[in-house]
N, C-alpha and C positions, 0 to 999 in steps of 0.2 A: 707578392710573388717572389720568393727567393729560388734561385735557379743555381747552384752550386757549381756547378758542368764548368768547364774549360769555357766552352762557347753558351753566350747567353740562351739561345734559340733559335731555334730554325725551323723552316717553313715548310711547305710539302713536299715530301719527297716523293720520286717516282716509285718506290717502293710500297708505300700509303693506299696506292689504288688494291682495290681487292686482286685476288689470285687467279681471276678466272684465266681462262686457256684464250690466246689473246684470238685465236684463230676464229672461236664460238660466238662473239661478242664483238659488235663492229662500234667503233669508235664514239660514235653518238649516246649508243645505250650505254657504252662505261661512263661516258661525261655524265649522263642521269644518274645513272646509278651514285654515281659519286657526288651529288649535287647535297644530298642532306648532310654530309661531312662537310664541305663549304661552308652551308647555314652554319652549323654548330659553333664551325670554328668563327665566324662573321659575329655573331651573338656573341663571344666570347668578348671579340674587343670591343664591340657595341658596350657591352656591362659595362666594361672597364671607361670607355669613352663617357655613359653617362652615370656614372657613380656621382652619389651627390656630394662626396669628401674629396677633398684634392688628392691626387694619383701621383706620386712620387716613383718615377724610374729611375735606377742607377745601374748604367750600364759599363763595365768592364769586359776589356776582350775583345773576343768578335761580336756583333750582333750585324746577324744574315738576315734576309729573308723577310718571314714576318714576326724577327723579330723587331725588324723595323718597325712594321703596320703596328706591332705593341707599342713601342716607346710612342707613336704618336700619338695612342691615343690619352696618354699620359699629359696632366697639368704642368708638372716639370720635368726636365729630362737633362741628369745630372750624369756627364761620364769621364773616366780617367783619361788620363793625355795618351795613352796605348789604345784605345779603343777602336776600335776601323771597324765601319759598317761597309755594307754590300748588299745590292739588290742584283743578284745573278740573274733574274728576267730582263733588264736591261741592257745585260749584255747579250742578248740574243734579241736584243728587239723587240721583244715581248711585256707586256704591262702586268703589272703585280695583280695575283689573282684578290688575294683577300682585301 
């Protein structure tokens, strides 16, 4: 995976849920609803977690988010002396969803 961007990657944004009218849709059925986007993204680093070749991560920059949840699930995880990660759920007390 080569990610070119200023910031390695980042995780879900509040934007990311669908558009509906927040008023029509009470807060449980958007978490359903948004529950097969989890999966997908969960399976994504499951691949990468069981890939049967070693998983080389090099991380420069920032890596937010899940880009964390990526580098872990990487065999080796090689980054520059600039590098600063951040799990912003934790700073609100909150546990990393993926």
């Amino acid at each position: 995976i080569d990610i070119t961007d200023e910031k390695f990657f980042s995780g879900i944004s509040p934007d990311s849920s669908s558009d509906d009218d927040e008023s029509s849709i009470d807060m449980a059925r958007k978490a359903l609803a948004f529950k097969p986007q989890i999966s997908e993204m969960q399976a994504a680093f499951t691949a990468l977690e069981e890939c049967p070749v070693p998983v080389v991560a090099a991380i420069h920059g920032a890596c937010v988010g899940a880009g964390i949840d990526m580098t872990c699930c990487a065999d080796v995880r090689i980054c520059s002396p600039n590098t600063i990660f951040s799990i912003r759920e934790a700073r609100l007390g909150l546990a990393a969803d993926v």
